[in-house]
C-alpha positions as CSV (number, residue, x, y, z in Angstrom):
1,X,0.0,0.0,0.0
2,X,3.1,2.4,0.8
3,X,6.1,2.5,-1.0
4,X,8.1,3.2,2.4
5,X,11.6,3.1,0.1
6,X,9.7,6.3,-1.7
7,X,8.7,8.1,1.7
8,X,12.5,7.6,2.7
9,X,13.8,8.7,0.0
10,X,11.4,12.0,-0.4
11,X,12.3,12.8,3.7
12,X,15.9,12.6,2.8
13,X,16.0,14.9,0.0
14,X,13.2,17.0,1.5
15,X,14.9,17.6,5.0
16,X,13.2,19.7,7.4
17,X,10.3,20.4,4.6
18,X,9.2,16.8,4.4
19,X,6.0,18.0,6.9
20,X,5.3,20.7,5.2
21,X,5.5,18.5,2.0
22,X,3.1,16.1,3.6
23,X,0.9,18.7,4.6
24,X,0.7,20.1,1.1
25,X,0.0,16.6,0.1
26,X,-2.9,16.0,2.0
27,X,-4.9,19.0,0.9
28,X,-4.2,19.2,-2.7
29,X,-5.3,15.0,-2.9
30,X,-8.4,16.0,-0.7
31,X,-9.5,19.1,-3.0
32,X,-8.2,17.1,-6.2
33,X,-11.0,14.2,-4.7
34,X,-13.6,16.5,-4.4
35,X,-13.4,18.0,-7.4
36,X,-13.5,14.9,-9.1
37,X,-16.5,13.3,-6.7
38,X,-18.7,16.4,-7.8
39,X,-17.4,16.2,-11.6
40,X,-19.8,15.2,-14.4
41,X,-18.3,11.2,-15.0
42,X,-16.7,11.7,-18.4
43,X,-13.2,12.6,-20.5
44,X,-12.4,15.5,-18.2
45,X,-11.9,12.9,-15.4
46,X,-8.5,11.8,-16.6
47,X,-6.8,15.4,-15.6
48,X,-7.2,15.0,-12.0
49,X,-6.4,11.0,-12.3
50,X,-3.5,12.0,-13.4
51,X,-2.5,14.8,-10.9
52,X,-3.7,12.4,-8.2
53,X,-1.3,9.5,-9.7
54,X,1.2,11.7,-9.9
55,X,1.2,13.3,-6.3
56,X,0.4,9.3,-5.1
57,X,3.3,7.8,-6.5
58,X,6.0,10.9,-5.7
59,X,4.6,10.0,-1.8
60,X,4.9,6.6,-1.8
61,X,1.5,6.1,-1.6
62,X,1.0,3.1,-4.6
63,X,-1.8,1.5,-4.3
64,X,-3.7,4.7,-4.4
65,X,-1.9,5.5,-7.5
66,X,-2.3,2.3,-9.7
67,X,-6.5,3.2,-9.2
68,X,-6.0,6.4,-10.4
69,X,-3.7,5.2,-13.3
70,X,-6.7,2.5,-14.1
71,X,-9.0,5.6,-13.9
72,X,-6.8,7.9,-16.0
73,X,-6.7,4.9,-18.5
74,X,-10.8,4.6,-18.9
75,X,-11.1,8.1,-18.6
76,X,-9.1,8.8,-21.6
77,X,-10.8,5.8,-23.5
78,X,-13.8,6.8,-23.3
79,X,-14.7,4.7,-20.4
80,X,-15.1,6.7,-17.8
81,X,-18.4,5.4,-16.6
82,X,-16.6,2.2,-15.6
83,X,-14.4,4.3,-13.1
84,X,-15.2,2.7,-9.4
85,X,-14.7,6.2,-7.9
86,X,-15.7,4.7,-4.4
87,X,-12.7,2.2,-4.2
88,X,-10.4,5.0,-5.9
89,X,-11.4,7.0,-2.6
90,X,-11.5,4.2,0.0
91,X,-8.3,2.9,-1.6
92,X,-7.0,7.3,-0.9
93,X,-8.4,6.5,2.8
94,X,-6.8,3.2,3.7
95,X,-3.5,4.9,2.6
96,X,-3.6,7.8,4.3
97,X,-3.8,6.2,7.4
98,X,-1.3,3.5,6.9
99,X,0.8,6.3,5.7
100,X,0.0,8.8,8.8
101,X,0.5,5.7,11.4
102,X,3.6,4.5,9.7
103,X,5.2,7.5,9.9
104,X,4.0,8.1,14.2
105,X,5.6,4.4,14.5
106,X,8.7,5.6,12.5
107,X,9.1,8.9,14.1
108,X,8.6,7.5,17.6
């Protein structure tokens, strides 16, 4: 579910901003979600698939980000409609909080 090699990797290089990083994260995934929850389903779908697959995969967070890439894919084929947007979000969910807790039991 998390790419802990990634989220190592991105704290090195990141320093003292990694939180900040995190933080920035968090919010542009949770507005990047509602938009596309409140979206018409169709073509225009696969720009925020691909911003959320993107911002998924630079965090570590890889299961999240092979949905959206599935997403992105049927978006951009026409085949939006088959787009399981609730697993997509619960699959966003179930990472954030393995991420959030992984990173209390590797701070502590």
């Amino acid at each position: 579910m998390i790419d802990w090699n990634q989220v190592d990797e991105l704290r090195s290089d990141m320093g003292d901003a990694f939180g900040e990083v995190v933080e920035v994260f968090l919010q542009e995934v949770d507005d990047a979600l509602l938009r596309l929850s409140q979206q018409e389903v169709g073509p225009d779908m696969a720009a925020d698939l691909h911003f959320l697959k993107g911002a998924a995969l630079n965090l570590g967070f890889s299961s999240f980000a092979a949905l959206c890439a599935e997403g992105e894919t049927l978006a951009n084929d026409g085949r939006a409609e088959q787009i399981n947007l609730a697993r997509v979000l619960g699959s966003y969910r179930d990472s954030r909080d393995a991420f959030l807790s992984g990173l209390a039991r590797r701070a502590a």
